[in-house]
TIKE-915878 format. One record per residue: x negated, y, z of N, C-alpha, C in turn. Coordinates in steps of 0.1 Angstrom, whole numbers, plus 5000, padded with zeros to 4 digits. Example, Ala and Ser with C-alpha at 12.3 -4.5 7.8 and 13.67 -1.06 7.14 Angstrom:
% TIKE-915878
486849435078487749555078486849675078/487249785071486349895071487150005079/
***
This chain:
% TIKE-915878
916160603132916960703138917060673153/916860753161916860763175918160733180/918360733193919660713198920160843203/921160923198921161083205922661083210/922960993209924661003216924860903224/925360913236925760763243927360813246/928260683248929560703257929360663271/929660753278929960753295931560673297/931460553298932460513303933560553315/932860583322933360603337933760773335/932760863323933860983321934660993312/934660943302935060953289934461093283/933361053283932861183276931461113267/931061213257929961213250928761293260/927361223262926461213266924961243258/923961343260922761333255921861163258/921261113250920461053256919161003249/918861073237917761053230916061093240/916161173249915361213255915161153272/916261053273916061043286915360963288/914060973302913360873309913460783313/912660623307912960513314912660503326/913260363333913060403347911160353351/910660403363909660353366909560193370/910660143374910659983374910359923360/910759993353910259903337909059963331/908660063331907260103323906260043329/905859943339904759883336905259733332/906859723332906659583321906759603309/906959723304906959773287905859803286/904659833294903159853288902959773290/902959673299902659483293902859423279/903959443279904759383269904159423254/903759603251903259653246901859613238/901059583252899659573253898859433253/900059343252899459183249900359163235/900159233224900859223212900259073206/899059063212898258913206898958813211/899858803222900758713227901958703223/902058723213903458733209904458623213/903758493212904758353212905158343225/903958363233904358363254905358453256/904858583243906558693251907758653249/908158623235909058583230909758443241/908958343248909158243251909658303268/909458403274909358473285910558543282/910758603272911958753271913358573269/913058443262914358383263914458333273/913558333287913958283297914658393304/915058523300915558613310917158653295/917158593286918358603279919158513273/920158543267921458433271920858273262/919658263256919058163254918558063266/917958173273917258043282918158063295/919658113295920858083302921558013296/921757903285922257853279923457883268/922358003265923558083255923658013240/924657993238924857923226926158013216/925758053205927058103201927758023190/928957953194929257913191930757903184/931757833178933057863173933657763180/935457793183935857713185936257633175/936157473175936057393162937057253175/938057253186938657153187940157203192/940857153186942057163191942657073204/943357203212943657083225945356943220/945756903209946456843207945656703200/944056723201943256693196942856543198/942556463204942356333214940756323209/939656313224938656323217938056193231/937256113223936855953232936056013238/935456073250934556083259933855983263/932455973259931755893265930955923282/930955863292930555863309929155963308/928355873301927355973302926855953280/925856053277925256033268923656043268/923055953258922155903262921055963244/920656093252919556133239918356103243/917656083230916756043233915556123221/915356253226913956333219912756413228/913056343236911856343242912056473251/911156563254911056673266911456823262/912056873273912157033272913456993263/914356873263915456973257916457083256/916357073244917957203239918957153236/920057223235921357173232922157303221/922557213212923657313205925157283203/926257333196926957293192927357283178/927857143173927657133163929157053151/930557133160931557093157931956963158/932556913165932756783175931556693176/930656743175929556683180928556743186/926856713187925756783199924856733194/924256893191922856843181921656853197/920556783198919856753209917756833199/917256893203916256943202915556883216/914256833213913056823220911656793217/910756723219909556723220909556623209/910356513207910056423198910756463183/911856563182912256563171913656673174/914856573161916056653169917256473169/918356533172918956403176920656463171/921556393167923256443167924156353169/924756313184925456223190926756353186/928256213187929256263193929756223203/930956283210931256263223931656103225/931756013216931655913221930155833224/929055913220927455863223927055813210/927755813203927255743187926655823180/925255783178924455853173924755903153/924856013150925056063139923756153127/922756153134921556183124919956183135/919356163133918256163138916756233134/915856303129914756333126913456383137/912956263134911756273145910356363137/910256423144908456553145908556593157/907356623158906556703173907256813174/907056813185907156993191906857013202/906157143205905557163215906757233227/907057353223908057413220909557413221/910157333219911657333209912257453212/913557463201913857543200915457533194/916757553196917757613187918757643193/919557683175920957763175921557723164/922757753168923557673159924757783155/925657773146926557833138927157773130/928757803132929957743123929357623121/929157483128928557363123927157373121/926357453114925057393113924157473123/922857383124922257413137920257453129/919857553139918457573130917457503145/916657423143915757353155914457423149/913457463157912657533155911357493165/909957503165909157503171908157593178/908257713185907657803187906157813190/905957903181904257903181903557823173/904657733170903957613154904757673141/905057583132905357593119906557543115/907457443125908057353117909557403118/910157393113911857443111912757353102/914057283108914857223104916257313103/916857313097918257313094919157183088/920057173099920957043096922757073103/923156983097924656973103924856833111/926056763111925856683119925456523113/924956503100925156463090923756453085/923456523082922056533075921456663077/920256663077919156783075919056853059/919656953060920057013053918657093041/917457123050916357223045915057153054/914257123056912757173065912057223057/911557353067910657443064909757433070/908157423065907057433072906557593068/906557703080906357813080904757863079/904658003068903058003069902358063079/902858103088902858153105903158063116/902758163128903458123138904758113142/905758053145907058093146907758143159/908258293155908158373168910058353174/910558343162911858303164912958303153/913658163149914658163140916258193147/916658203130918458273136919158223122/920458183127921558123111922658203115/923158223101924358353103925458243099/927058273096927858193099928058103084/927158183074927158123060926458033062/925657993070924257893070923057923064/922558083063921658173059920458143074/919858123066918258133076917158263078/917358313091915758363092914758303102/913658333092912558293101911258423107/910958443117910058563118909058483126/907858533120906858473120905358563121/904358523128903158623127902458543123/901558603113900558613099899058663102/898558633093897358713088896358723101/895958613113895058583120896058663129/897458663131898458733141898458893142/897858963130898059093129899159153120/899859063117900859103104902259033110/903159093113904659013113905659013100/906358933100906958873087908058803091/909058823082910458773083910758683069/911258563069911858533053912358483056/913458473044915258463042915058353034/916658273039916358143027917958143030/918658103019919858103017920457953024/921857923020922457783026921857653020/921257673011920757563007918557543002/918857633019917157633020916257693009/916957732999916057832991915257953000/914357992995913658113001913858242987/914658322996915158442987914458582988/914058563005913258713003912358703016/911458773016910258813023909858973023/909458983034909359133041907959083051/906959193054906559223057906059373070/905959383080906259493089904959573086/904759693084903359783080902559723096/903659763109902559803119903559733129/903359663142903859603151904359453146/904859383153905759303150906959233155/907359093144908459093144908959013153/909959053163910358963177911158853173/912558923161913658843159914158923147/915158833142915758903129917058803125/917958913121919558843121919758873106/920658803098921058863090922958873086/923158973081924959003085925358903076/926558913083927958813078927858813066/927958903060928158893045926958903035/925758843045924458773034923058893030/924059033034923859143027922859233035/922359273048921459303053920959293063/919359273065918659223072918159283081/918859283098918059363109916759303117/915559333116914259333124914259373130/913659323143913559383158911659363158/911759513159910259513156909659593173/908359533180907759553189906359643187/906459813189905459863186904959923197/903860003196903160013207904060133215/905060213210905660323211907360273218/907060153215908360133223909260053211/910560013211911759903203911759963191/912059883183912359973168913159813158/914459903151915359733148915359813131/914759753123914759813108915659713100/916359813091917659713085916859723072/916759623064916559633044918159573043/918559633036919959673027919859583014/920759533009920559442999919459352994/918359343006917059193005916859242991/916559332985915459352974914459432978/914259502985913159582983911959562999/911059613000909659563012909859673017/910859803017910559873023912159873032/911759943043913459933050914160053047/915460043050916760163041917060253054/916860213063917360293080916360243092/916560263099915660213115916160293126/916360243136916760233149915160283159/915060383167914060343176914460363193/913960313200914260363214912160373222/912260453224910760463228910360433244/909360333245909260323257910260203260/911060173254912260073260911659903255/912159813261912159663257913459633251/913459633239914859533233914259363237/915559323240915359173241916059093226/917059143228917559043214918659143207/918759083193919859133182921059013179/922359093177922958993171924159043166/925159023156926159093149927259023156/927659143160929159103166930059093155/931659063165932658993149933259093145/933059243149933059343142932059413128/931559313129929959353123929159433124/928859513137928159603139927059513148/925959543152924859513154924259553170/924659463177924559473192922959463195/922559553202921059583209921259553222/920659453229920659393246918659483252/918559553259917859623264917459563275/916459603285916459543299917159663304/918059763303918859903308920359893304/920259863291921959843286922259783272/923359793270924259743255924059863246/923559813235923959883223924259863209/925259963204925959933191925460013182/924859933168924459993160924960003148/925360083139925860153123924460073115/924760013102923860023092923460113089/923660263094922760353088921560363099/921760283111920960323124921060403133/922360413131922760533149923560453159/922760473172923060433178923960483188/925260373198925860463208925860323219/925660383229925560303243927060263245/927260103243928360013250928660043264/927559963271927159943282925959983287/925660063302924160093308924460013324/923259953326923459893337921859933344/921560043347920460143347920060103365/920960083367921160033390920859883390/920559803381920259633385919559593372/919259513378918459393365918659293363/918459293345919359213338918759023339/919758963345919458813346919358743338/920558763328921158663319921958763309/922058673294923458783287923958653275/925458633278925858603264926358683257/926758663241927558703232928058613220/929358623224930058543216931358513212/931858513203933858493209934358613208/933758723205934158893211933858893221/932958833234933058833247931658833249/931458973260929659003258929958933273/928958843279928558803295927358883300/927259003309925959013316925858943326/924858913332924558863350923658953356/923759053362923159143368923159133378/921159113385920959173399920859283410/921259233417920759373427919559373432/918659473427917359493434917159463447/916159393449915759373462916359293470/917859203468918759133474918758983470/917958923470917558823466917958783451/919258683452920258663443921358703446/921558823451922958883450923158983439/924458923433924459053420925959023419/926159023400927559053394927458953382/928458883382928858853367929858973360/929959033348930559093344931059053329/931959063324932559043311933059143302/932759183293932959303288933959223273/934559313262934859323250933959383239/934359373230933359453218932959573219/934359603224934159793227933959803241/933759753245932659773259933659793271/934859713269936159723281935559643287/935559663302935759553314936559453312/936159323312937259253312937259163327/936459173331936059113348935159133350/934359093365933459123376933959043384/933058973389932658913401931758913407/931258923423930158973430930358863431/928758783431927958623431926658633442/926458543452925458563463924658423454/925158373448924258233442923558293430/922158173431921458193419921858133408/922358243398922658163383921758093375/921857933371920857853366920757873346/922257863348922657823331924257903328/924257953319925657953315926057973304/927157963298927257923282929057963281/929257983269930558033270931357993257/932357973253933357943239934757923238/935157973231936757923233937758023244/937358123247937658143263936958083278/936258013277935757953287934457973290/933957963302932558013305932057933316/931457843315930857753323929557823334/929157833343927857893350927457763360/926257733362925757613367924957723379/925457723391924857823404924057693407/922757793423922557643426923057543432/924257593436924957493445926857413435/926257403423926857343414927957433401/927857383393929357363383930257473388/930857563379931957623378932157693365/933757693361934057693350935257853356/935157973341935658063344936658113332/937958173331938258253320937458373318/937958443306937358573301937158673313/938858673319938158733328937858683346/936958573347936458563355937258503367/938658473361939058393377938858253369/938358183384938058053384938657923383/938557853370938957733367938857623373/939857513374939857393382939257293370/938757193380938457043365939656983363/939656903349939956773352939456673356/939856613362939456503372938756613388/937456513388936656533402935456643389/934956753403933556823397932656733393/931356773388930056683383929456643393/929356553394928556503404926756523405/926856483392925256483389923756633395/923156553401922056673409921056733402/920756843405920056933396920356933379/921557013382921657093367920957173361/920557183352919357243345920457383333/921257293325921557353312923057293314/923257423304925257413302925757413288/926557383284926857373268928457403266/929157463262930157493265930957453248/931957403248932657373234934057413232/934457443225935957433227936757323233/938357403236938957313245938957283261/937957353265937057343278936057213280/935857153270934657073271933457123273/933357093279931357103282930257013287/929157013282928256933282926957013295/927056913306926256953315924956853319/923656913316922556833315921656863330/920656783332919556803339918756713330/917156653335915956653325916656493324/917556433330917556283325918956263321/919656333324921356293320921856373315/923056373308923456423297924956393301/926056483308927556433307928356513304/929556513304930456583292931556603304/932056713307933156793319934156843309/935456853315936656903312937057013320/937257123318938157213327939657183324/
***
C-alpha cells in the first residue's frame, strides 16, 4: 500500500502525498543505491554509518536504579580486537570486535567471553540479550551476560540482524550466488521457526513485533522502498506491503506503541499492520546525519545543506511532538540515548542532554580522554565513552 495521507504538523491538517516528487538531491543517490543491488553488504555498512547505528544508537532499557550503588571501574580494559561495538547488556557491556565478543561489568570483571573472527562486527542488544553479528560473513551469536545463548552459522551473506524484547532473532541474508534475499526467524532459544524468501529485490533489514507475531521486511527494489509484513510467520507469501517509490528507507523499528516506524533520507514514518502509511516527521530542507529511537524518544541530527556542520539536534515523541531543538555548529561524532539521557560526543568533546535538550552537568570533572569515537548510554546517566584504545565509564 502506498503512502496517500501525511499529517502537516505545522497545519494541522491532512495532506496528499502518495504522488509527490523526491527531491533532486536524492535521486541520484537512490539510483545508486538502486543500481549496485550486487553490493548489498557495502550498502547496508554505508546506510549504518549515516544511522543511529553507526551514531551509537543502541536501544536499550532502563535496567539501574539511581538508589542503586554501582563499583565503577577508572578505565575498562576489552579485549576483542578491532572495529569495536558496544551494547548494553543490563548492568553490564557486551564488547563486539574482530576477535570475537567479550561481557565486562562496571567493575572490569570479565563475565563471558567467545572468541571467532570477524571482519565486520556487528550488534544490538534488547532487554538484556545482545545479537553480535558479522557482516558480509555467516556468523551470528546471541548471548546475555552469562552465556551465549544460540550461534548461528548463516547460509548467506549477512546483510543485517535484529532481537525483539522476547529475545526473538532475525537474520536477513542474501542467497543464491546474491540474487535471492531471505529473512529467518528463530525463537528465544535459537530455534529456527520460519523462513521467507523475497520474489524480487532484497532484504536490507527485518524486525519482528513485540508480541512474536509479525514479521516487517525492508525490501530494496529497483522502483524504490518497499517494507512487507507476513502476519502470523506461517505462510511465504506477505499479508500487506508498504511502498514508497523512488525513496531510500534506511531502517525499521517498532516503537513502544507498536506501530512500525520507517526512517527515510526525507522523513519519519508510522506504519499500521495493514500497511498505511502517515508521515510523523518530514525534514525535506536538510539532511539526515544521525537518528535514534528509543525510550518513546525519536533523536534526529539534521544538516544544513551546504553549511558545513551546522544543523539541529531535534527530539521528537511517538506522535511526533517536539520535544526540543538545538542549533549545533559542531560536528556530531556519536550519540546514544536511555533512560532520559542522551549523551552526543561533538568534535570538541562529551556532552550529556535531557529529552528535551537542555544540557547536563557531570559528576565529577568531563572526560578527559582524546578522540572519542563511540558513546554508550545506560541508565542512571551512566555512560560508557570509547575511542580505538580506551574504554571509560562517565556519570551525568
Amino acid at each position: 500500500m502506498w503512502l496517500t495521507m501525511a499529517r502537516n504538523e505545522s497545519e494541522g491538517q491532512k495532506v496528499m502525498f502518495g504522488n509527490r516528487k523526491p527531491m533532486n538531491k536524492w535521486r541520484a543517490l537512490v539510483g545508486i543505491m538502486f543500481s549496485l543491488v550486487s553490493l548489498i553488504v557495502l550498502a547496508y555498512i554505508a546506510v549504518s554509518l549515516i544511522s543511529g547505528r553507526g551514531l551509537g544508537l543502541s536501544r536499550v532499557t532502563s535496567l539501574f536504579s539511581a538508589r542503586t550503588p554501582v563499583d565503577i571501574a577508572e578505565d575498562l580494559e576489552f579485549d576483542v580486537g578491532r572495529d569495536r561495538v558496544f551494547a548494553d547488556l543490563g548492568g553490564s557491556i557486551a564488547a563486539a570486535g574482530s576477535l570475537g565478543i567479550q561481557v565486562l561489568d562496571f567493575s572490569g570483571n570479565e563475565l563471558l567471553r567467545d572468541s571467532f573472527r570477524m571482519t565486520s562486527p556487528a550488534i544490538r542488544s534488547k532487554n538484556g540479550r545482545a545479537v553480535a553479528y558479522d557482516i558480509g560473513a555467516r556468523d551470528v551469536r546471541v548471548f546475555n551476560r552469562s552465556q551465549v545463548i544460540t550461534s548461528v552459522e548463516a547460509n548467506g551473506a549477512i546483510i543485517s540482524a535484529s532481537i525483539n524484547r522476547n529475545g526473538w532473532l532475525c537474520v536477513s541474508t542474501q542467497e543464491s550466488a546474491g540474487l535471492r534475499g531471505f529473512v529467518n526467524v528463530y525463537n528465544d532459544r535459537g530455534n529456527a521457526i520460519y523462513r521467507v524468501s523475497l520474489a524480487s529485490g532484497y532484504a536490507f533489514s527485518a524486525v519482528l513485533s513485540p508480541d512474536n507475531r509479525s514479521l516487517a521486511v525492508l525490501n530494496l527494489m529497483d522502483e524504490g522502498s518497499r517494507i512487507a509484513f507476513f502476519h502470523g510467520l506461517s505462510r511465504d507469501v506477505h499479508d500487506s506491503e508498504f511502498i514508497l517509490p523512488g525513496e531510500l528507507i534506511l531502517d525499521i523499528s517498532y516503537l513502544q506503541n507498536d506501530s512500525l516506524l520507517a526512517v527515510s533520507t526525507n522523513m519519519l514514518i508510522t506504519l499500521d499492520r495493514s500497511g498505511t502509511g502517515t508521515v510523523l516527521y518530514d525534514f525535506f530542507d536538510r539532511r539526515l546525519g544521525g537518528f535514534l529511537v528509543g525510550d518513546g524518544v525519536i533523536v534526529l541530527y539534521l544538516l544544513d545543506y551546504g553549511i558545513g556542520h551546522a544543523g539541529r539536534l531535534i527530539t521528537l515523541s511517538e506522535s511526533g511532538s517536539v520535544l526540543g531543538e538545538l542549533v549545533t555548529n559542531r560536528e556530531i561524532i556519536s550519540m546514544s540515548q536511555s533512560d532520559g539521557y542522551l549523551a552526543v560526543i561533538k568534535n570538541d568533546g562529551l556532552v550529556f542532554y535531557n529529552n528535551e535538550l537542555e544540557e547536563l552537568s557531570f559528576e565529577g570533572e568531563a572526560p578527559s580522554v582524546a578522540g572519542l569515537t563511540d558513546v554508550l548510554v545506560f541508565g542512571d546517566g551512566l555512560a560508557l565513552a570509547t575511542n580505538d584504545h580506551s574504554a571509560i565509564v562517565v556519570k551525568s
